[in-house]
C-alpha positions in Angstrom: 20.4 69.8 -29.3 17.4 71.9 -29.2 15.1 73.0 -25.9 11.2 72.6 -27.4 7.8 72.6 -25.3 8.1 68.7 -25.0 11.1 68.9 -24.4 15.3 68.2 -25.2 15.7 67.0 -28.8 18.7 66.3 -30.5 18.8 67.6 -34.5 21.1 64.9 -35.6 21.8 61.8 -34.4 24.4 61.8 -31.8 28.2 60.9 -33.0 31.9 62.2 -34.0 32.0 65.4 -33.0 32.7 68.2 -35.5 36.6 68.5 -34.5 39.1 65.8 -33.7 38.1 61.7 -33.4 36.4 62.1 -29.8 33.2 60.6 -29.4 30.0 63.0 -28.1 29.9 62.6 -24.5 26.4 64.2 -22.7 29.1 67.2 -21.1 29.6 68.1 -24.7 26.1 67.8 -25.4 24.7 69.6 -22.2 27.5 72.0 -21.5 25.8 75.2 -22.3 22.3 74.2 -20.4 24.8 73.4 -17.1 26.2 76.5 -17.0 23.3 78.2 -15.7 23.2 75.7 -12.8 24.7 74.5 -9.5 23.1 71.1 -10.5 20.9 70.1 -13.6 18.1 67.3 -13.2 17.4 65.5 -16.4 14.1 63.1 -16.5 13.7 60.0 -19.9 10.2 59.3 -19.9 9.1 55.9 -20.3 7.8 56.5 -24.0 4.1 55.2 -23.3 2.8 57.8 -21.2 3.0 55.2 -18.0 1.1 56.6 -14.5 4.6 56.7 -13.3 6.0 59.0 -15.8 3.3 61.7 -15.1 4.2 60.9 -10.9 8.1 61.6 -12.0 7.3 64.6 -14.2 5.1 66.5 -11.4 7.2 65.3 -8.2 10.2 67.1 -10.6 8.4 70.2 -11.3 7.3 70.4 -8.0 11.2 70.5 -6.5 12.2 72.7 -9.5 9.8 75.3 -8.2 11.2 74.6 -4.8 14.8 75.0 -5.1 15.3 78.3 -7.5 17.2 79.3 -9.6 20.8 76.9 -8.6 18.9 73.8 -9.8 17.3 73.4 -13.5 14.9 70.8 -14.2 14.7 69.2 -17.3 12.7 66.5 -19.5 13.6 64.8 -23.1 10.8 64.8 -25.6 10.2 61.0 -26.0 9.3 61.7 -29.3 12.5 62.6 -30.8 13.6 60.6 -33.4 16.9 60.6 -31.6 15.9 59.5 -28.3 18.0 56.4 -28.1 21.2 57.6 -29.3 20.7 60.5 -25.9 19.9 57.7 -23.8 23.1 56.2 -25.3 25.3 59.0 -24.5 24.9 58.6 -20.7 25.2 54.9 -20.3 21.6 54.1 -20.6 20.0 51.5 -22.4 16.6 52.2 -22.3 13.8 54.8 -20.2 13.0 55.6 -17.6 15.9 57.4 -16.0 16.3 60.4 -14.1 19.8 61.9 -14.3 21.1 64.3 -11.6 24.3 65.9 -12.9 27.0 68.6 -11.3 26.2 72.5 -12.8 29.1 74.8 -13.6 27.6 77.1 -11.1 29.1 74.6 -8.6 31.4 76.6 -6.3 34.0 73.7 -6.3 33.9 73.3 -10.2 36.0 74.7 -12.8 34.6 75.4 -16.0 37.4 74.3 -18.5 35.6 73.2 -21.4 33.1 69.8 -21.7 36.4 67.6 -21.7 38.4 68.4 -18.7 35.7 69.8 -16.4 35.0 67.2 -13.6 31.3 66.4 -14.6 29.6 63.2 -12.9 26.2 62.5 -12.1 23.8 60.4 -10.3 21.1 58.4 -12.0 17.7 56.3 -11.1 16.5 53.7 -13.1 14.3 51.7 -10.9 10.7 52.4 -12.0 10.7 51.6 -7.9 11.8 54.4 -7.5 10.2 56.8 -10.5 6.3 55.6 -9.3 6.8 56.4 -6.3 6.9 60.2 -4.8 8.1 59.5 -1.4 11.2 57.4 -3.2 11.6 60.1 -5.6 11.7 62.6 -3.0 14.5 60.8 -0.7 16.4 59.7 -4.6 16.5 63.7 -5.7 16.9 65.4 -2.0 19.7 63.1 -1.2 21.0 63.0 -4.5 20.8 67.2 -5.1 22.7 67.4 -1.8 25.6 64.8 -2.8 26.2 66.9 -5.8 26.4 70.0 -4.3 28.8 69.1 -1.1 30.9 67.0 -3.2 34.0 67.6 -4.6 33.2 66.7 -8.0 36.9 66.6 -9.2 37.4 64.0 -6.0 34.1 61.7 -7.2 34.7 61.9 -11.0 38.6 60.5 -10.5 37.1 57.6 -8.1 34.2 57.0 -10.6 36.8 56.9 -13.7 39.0 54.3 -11.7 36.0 52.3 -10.6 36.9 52.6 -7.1 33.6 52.0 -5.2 34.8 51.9 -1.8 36.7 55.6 -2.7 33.3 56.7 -4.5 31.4 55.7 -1.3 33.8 57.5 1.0 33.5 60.3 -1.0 30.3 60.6 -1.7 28.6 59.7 1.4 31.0 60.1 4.2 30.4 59.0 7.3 26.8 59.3 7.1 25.5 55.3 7.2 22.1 55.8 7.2 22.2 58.7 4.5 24.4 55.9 2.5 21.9 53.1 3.5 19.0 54.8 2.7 19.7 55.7 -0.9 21.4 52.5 -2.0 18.5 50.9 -1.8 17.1 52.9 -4.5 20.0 51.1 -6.7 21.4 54.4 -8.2 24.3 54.3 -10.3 27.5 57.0 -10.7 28.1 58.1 -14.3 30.8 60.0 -15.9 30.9 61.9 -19.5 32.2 59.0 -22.1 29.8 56.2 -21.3 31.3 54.9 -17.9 28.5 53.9 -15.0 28.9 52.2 -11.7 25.7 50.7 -10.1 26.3 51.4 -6.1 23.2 49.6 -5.1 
């Protein structure tokens, strides 16, 4: 992977990894980028320049600027040639999508390497959601805050047993309305290896 103007690009299409049979998972891919970060924001533009992906792109920058240093804000380059096969790698099928994934900055995390760190991440595919910056703003605020109180070691183990009602629990507490409020946005929990849960 390479960090450009545009943009994340991949160099070579995404695939076995260089030791061993594992498959690439985005943890291997983005390990190095999350250590700098308490969580890592990831934006997959539309690839035809829609009004919404400019909206998405500026609402982003916007909270980038406003949260410092503990929170990275990214983009992939819609012209890479390997655009699908990163979309691939976190369970997506197509743009848009904005990913918001646990950093290694994360005082509950333990860096151990991009296969047995507890990575998971929140993502938005609704272009609901991405064209608008009021649903943006209540899909990244809440979102940010989930993966910073969380016990990402807790949510990844409910997310890789496809327990919902656990993730839920976990994620959201007891707060109903927080819950409420953001399942309506129709985000889905994804772990490295493919693995996604729609909650909404």
């Amino acid at each position: 992977m390479e960090s450009t103007p545009e943009g994340f690009r991949l160099r070579r299409r995404a695939g076995r990894r260089s030791f061993g049979t594992s498959r690439l998972t985005w943890s291997s891919l983005l390990y190095g980028e999350l250590s700098g970060s308490e969580t890592f924001v990831l934006y997959f533009p539309s690839r035809f320049d829609l009004p919404y992906d400019d909206l998405a792109k500026q609402a982003l920058r916007v909270f980038g600027s406003e949260t410092g240093e503990a929170t990275s804000v990214n983009f992939w380059d819609p012209r890479d040639q390997h655009f699908s096969a990163a979309l691939t790698l976190f369970g997506l099928t197509e743009p848009p999508a904005l990913v918001l994934a646990t950093g290694l900055k994360q005082p509950r995390i333990r860096p151990e390497g991009p296969e047995t760190t507890p990575l998971w991440a929140i993502v938005f595919t609704e272009t609901a959601v991405l064209g608008d910056k009021e649903k943006i703003a209540v899909a990244v605020n809440r979102a940010h805050e989930l993966l910073v109180r969380g016990d990402p070691a807790e949510i990844a183990s409910y997310i890789r047993r496809r327990r919902v009602t656990e993730i839920l629990a976990a994620v959201f507490g007891g707060a109903g309305h927080v819950r409420d409020e953001l399942l309506k946005l129709k985000p889905k929990v994804i772990v490295p290896g493919g693995l996604a849960i729609e909650l909404g």
